[in-house]
C-alpha positions in Angstrom: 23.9 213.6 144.7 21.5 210.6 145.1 18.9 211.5 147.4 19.0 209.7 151.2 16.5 206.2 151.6 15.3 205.4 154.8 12.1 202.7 153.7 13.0 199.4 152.5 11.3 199.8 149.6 13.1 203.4 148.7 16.7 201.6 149.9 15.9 198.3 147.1 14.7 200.4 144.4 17.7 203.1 144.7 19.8 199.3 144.8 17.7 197.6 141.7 18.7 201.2 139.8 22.4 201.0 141.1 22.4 197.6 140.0 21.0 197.9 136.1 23.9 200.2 135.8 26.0 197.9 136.4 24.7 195.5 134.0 24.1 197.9 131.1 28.4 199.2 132.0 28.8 195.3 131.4 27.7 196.2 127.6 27.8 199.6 127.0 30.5 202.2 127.5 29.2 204.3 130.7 29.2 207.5 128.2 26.7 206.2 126.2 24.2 205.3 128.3 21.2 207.0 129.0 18.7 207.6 131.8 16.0 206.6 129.3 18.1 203.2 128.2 18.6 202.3 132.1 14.7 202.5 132.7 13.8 200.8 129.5 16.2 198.1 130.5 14.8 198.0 134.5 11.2 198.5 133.1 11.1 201.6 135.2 9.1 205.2 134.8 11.8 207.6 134.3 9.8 209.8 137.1 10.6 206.9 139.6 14.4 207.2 138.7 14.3 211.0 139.2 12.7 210.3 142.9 15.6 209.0 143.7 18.6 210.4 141.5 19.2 213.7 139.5 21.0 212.1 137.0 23.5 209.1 135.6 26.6 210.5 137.4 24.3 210.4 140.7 24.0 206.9 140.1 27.6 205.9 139.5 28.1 207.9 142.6 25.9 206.1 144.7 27.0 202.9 143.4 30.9 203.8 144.1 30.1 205.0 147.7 27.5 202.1 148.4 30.7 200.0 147.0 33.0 201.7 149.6 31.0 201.9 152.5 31.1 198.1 152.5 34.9 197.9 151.6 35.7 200.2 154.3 33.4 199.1 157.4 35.5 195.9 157.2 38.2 195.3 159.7 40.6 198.3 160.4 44.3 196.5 161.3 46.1 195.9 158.2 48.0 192.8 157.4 48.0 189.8 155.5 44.0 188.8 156.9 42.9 192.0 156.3 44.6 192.5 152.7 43.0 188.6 151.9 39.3 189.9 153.1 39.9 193.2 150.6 40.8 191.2 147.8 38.0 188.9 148.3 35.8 191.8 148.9 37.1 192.5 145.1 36.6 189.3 143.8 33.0 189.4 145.1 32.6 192.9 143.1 33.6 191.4 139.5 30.6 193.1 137.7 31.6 196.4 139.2 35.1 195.5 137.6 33.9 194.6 134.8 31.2 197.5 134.2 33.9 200.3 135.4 36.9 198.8 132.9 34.5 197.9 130.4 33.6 202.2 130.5 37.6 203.2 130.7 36.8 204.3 134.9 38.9 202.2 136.5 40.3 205.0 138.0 37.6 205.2 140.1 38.7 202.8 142.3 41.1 204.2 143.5 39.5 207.8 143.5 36.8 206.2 145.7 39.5 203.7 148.1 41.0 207.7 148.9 37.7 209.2 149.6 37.0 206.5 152.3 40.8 205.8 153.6 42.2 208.5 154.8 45.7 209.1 156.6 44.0 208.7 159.7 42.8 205.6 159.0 45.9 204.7 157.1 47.9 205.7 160.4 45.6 203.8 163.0 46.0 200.8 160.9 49.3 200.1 160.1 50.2 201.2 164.0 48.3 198.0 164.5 49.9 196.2 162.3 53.3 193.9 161.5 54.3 196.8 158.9 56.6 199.4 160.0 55.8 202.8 157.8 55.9 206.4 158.1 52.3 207.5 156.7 52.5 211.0 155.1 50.1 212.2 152.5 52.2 210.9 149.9 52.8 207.3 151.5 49.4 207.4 151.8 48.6 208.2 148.1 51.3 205.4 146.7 49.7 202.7 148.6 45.9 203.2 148.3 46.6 204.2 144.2 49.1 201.0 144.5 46.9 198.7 146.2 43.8 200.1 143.7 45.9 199.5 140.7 46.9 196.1 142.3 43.0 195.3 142.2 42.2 196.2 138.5 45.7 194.3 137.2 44.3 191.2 139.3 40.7 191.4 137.6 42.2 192.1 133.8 44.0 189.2 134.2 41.0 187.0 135.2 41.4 186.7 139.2 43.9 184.0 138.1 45.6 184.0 141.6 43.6 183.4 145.0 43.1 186.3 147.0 45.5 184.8 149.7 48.2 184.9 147.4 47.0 188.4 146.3 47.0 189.3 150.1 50.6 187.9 150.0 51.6 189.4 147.4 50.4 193.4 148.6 51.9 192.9 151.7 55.5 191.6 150.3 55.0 195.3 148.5 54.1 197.3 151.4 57.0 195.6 153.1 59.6 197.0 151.0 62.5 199.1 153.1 61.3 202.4 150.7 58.2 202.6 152.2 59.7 201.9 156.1 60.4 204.1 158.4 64.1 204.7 159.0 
């Protein structure tokens, strides 16, 4: 687990290492790269990475949950402004998309959208919204892993639709009678 900033200074050079990953993911298969090869490439002593992380996996960790804590601090009420806000959100992250599916992890997206949106959250938000669903674990499941899979077909095929038509598009899906509550 990446250790906790609280100094400016700690905060931007946690981000600048968070950061290099991404760009050498852009490159290089996530595997293959090295704590040594990610402080050669930031020009960093390899003691200043281990102030701050234990190793490469703490890194993509931090990364994903510094990804999330964004993604999820964003409005609550789901609906067709709120889906067109998340997919710009993910239009805005296209080097994360492109590092993670360059390594084979875009599973992680969706791994990380169900660590930070839980059924809770899930629940409190479609209650406020125009979409009429029951929210058990599994509902919950098919739509963040649907909506997360939504997100990496959008960026493989080259963001070629807007995020309002994206927005559009999710919420046509989560509209469906399957998913409503009877």
């Amino acid at each position: 687990m990446a250790k906790i900033c609280i100094s400016e200074k700690t905060v931007s050079r946690q981000l600048l290492i968070e950061n290099g990953l991404i760009e050498l993911m852009q490159q290089t298969k996530y595997e293959e790269i090295t704590v040594a090869e990610l402080c050669r490439h930031l020009n960093l002593p390899r003691r200043s990475f281990y102030r701050y992380f234990r190793n490469m996996d703490d890194v993509l960790d931090s990364l994903m949950n510094h990804t999330f804590q964004k993604f999820a601090s964003s409005d609550s009420v789901l609906n067709v402004r709120k889906l067109e806000r998340d997919f710009t959100f993910w239009l805005n992250q296209k080097p994360l998309l492109q590092a993670l599916s360059n390594s084979g992890l875009n599973n992680k997206i969706a791994e990380y959208t169900l660590r930070y949106v839980d059924e809770d959250m899930l629940r409190k938000s479609l209650a406020a919204s125009d979409l009429n669903m029951d929210i058990s674990r599994e509902v919950n499941l098919f739509v963040v892993t649907g909506l997360s899979a939504l997100v990496v077909a959008w960026y493989e095929d080259g963001f070629q639709k807007t995020p309002e038509q994206m927005a559009n598009i999710a919420h046509r899906m989560l509209s469906i009678p399957i998913l409503a509550n009877k």
